[in-house]
N, C-alpha and C positions, 0 to 999 in steps of 0.2 A: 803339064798335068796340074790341077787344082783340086786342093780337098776344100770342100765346104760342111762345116756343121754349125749346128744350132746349138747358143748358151741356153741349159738350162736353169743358171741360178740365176734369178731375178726374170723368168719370165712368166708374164702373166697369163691366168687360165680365165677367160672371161664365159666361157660355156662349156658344159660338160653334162652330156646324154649319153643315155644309155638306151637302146631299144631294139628289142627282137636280135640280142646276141653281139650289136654292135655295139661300143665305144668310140665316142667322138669329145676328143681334148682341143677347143677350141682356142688359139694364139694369137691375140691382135695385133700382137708387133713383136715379134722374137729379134733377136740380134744373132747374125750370121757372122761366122768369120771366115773368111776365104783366103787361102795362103797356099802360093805359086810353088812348084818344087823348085830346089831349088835359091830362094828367096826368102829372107831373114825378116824381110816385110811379110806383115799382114793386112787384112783391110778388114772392115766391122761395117755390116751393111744390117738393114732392118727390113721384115716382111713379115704378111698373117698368113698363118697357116691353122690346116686340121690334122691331128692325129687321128687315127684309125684303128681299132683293134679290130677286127672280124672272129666271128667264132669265139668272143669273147664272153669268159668266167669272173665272175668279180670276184675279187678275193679279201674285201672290205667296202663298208658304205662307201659311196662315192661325197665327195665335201661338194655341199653348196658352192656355187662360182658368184661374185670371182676371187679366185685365191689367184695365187705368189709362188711359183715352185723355185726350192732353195736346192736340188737337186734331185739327184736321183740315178736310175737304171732304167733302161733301155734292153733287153735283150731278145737276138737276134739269133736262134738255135745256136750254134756254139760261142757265139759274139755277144759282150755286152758292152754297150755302151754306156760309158758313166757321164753324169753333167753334162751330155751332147748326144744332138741327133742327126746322124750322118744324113747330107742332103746329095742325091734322094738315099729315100728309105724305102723299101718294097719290098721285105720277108713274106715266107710263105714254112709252117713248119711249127716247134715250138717257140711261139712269142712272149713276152710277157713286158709289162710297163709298172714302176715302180717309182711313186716322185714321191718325195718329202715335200711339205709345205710349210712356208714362212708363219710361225707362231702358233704351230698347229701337231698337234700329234697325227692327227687323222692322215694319211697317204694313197694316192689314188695309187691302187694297186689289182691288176687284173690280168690275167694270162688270156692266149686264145691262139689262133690256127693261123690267121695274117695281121701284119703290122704293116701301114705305111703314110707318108707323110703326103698330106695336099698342099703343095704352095700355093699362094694366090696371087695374081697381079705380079709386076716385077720388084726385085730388089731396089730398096733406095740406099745410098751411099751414106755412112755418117763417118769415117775417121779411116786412115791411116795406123796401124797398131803398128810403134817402133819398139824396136827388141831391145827386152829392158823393161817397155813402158808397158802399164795395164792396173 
């Protein structure tokens, strides 16, 4: 079995729309880590993605792109995910999305009815994570 999730600190938000209820958190290169059960090795692989809110409520202005997210929350009805985005993602229920942003008070912050993630194209490989290393 393999968990895979998404860093959010240092990933770039290069577009971000909002219209008729949706939210769309645009990724042009997130970094993935993937780690085997098992296995003390991990691996750090890179791919764009979209987040998705549906049914979404903004719960502060949205920041002009492109910003820098330094972390944040994720949550997933009783789940929250902090500084990571479990791949996949596909709630249905109470959502909400909550990032900090690199040199910025401003936080894209929005709840709504579904969350889920678009990968696009496949992962590219960049490293080996050894335990210890990071």
């Amino acid at each position: 079995m393999e968990t895979i999730s998404i860093e959010l600190r240092g990933a770039e938000i290069d577009r971000i729309e909002f219209a008729d209820g949706v939210m769309r958190l645009h990724f042009p290169r997130v970094h993935i880590v993937k780690t085997m059960t098992g296995s003390k090795e991990r691996t750090r692989w890179w791919q764009a993605g979209t987040l998705v809110v549906e049914g979404a409520e903004l719960l502060a202005p949205l920041p002009d792109a492109p910003v820098v997210c330094s972390g944040g929350d994720i949550d997933e009805n009783i789940y929250t995910y902090r500084d990571m985005i479990p791949v996949p993602l596909n709630g249905r229920g109470r959502v909400a999305c909550d990032l900090r942003l690199v040199d910025s008070e401003v936080r894209v912050n929005v709840r709504g009815e579904t969350i889920r993630l678009d990968m696009e194209g496949v992962a590219k490989y960049i490293e080996h994570i050894r335990q210890g290393a990071e």
